[in-house]
N, C-alpha and C positions, 0 to 999 in steps of 0.2 A: 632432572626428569628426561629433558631429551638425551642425554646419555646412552640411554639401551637405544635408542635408532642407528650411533653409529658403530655400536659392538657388536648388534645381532644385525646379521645382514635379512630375515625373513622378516621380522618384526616390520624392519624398516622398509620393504616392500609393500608388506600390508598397510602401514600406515599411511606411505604414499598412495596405493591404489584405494587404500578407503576415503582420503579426502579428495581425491579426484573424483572417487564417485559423488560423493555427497557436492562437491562443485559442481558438476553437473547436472543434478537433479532442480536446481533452481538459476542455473548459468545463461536462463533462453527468459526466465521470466518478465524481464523489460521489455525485450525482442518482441518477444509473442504479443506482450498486452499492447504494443504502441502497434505491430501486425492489427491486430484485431481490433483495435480501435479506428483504425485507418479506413481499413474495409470494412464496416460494421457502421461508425458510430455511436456505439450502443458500451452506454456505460456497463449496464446491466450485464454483457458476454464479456467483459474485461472483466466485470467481478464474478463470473463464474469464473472466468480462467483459472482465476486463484483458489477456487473449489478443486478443480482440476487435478491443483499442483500439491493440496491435501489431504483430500475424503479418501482418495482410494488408497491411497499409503496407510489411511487410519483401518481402513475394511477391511483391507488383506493382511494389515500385524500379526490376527493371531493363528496365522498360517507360517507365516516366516521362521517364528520359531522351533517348531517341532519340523520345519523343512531340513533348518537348518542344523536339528538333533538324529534324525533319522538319516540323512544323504549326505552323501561326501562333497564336503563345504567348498573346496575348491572348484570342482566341476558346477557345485551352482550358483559361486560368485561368477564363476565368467561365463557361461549361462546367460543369469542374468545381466551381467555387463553387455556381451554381445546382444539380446533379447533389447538392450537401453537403446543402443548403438542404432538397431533396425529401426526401431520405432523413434527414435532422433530425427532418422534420415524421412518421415513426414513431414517437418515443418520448410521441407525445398519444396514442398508443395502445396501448399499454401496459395489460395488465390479465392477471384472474389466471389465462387460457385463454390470452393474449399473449405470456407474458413472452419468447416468442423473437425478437418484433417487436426487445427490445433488441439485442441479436444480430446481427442481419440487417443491422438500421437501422445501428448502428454500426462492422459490419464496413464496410460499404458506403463508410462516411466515411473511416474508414483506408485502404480500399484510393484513395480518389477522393486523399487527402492526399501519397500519392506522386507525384502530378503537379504539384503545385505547386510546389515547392521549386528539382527543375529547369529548371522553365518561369522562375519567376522568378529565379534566380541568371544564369541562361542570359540574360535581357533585361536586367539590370544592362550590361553594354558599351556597352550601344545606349542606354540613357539618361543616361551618362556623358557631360560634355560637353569631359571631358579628362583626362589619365592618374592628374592628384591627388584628382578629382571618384571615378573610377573605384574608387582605393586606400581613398579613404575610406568609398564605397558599400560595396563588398567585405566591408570590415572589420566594417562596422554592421549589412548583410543576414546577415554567418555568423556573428556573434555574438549574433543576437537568435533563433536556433532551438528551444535547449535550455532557456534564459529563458522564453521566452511559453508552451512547452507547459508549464512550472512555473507559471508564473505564469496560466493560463488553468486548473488544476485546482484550483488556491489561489481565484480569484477564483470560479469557478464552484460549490465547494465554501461561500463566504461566502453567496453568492450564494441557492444552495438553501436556505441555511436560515432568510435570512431571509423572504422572498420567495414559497418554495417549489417542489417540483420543477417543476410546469411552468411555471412564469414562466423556469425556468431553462432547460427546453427550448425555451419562444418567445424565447428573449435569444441559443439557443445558435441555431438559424434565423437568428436576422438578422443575426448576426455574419457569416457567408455571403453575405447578400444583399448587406451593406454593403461586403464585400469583393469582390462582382463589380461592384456600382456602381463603386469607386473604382478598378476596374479599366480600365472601362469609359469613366473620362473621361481615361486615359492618351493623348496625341494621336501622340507619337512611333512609330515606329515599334520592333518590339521586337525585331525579327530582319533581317538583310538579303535582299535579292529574292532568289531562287534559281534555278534554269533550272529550264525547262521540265521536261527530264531526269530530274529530281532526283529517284530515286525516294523516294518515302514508305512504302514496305514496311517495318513495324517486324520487326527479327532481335534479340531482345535477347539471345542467347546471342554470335551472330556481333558485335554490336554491343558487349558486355562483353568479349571478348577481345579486341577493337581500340583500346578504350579502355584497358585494362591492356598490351596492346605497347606504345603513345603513353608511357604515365606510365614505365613503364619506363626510355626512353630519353630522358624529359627530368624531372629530379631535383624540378625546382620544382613537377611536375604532382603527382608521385609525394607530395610532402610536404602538399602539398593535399590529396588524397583523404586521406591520412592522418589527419589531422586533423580528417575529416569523423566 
């Protein structure tokens, strides 16, 4: 499986900058709760944090997709990447008049983290450079989702203590920027031309029930989303 990372040189770009992202989106989660706990005391804003780091990735999904079908996927993985980046560089400030800056800062990255996943699953075809290339991208980009944001709270939790918190929020910064760099040296193209036509009005509501008739009536869509 990992095979095609080290043949296709774009594949293997994207997959490094898509688990750096997904590392990053949960890289600060110890940092911030043991921050907020510090200055708060308050169990109850430690378990919102974790609403935080959630609900707004769950709100904005069914925008990510048809973002990332209508506009050119590259310009808004690093977009978004730089967009993480900015709103990273709130938890330097952080203090005990601040503490919502956590809040803000990292809603902002969960809701920015819903664009990514379909922008890049959606450019996986188009870097494939054939059906077995394809099956095995597939295979390595949807199983390394649920991994890195485990693996990015684990690492980022080591991370803070030894380190400490804000070395952890400048390491969780550049995970971003390094993910828009190595986005950025992707050369293929990531989506096909489109016509003129073509509108770009995002409907997510209209857009979600055309995707749910599609899966409906073909079984292999339906077992897919399933499984997501």
């Amino acid at each position: 499986m990992f095979s095609v990372l080290k043949t296709n040189r774009e594949l293997r770009l994207l997959f490094i900058a898509q688990n750096l992202s997904f590392i990053g989106d949960w890289f600060t989660f110890v940092a911030l709760a043991g921050l907020v706990q510090d200055l708060t005391g308050s169990k109850f804003l430690v378990s919102l944090l974790l609403v935080a780091f959630s609900l707004p990735s769950f709100l904005a999904s069914p925008i990510g997709g048809p973002v990332a079908d209508r506009y050119d996927r590259r310009k808004v993985l690093i977009i978004v990447s730089i967009l993480q980046a900015i709103a990273a560089c709130g938890f330097l400030f952080i203090g005990d008049s601040r503490v919502w800056i956590a809040f803000v800062a990292q809603s902002m990255i969960a809701a920015l983290a819903s664009f990514v996943r379909p922008a890049l699953e959606a450019a996986i075809p188009n870097m494939a450079r054939d059906p077995d290339e394809l099956r095995q991208a597939n295979a390595l980009f949807g199983s390394s989702w649920g991994v890195m944001l485990a693996v990015g709270a684990g690492i980022g939790g080591i991370f803070s203590q030894v380190f400490g918190r804000q070395a952890a929020f400048i390491a969780d910064i550049a995970t971003f920027i390094v993910a828009a760099t190595l986005i950025a040296l992707v050369t293929r193209p990531m989506q096909e031309v489109r016509a003129a036509s073509h509108s770009k009005r995002i409907r997510p509501i209209a857009d979600m029930r055309e995707a749910l008739h599609l899966a409906k009536s073909d079984p292999a869509i339906m077992s897919l989303l399933m499984s997501k």
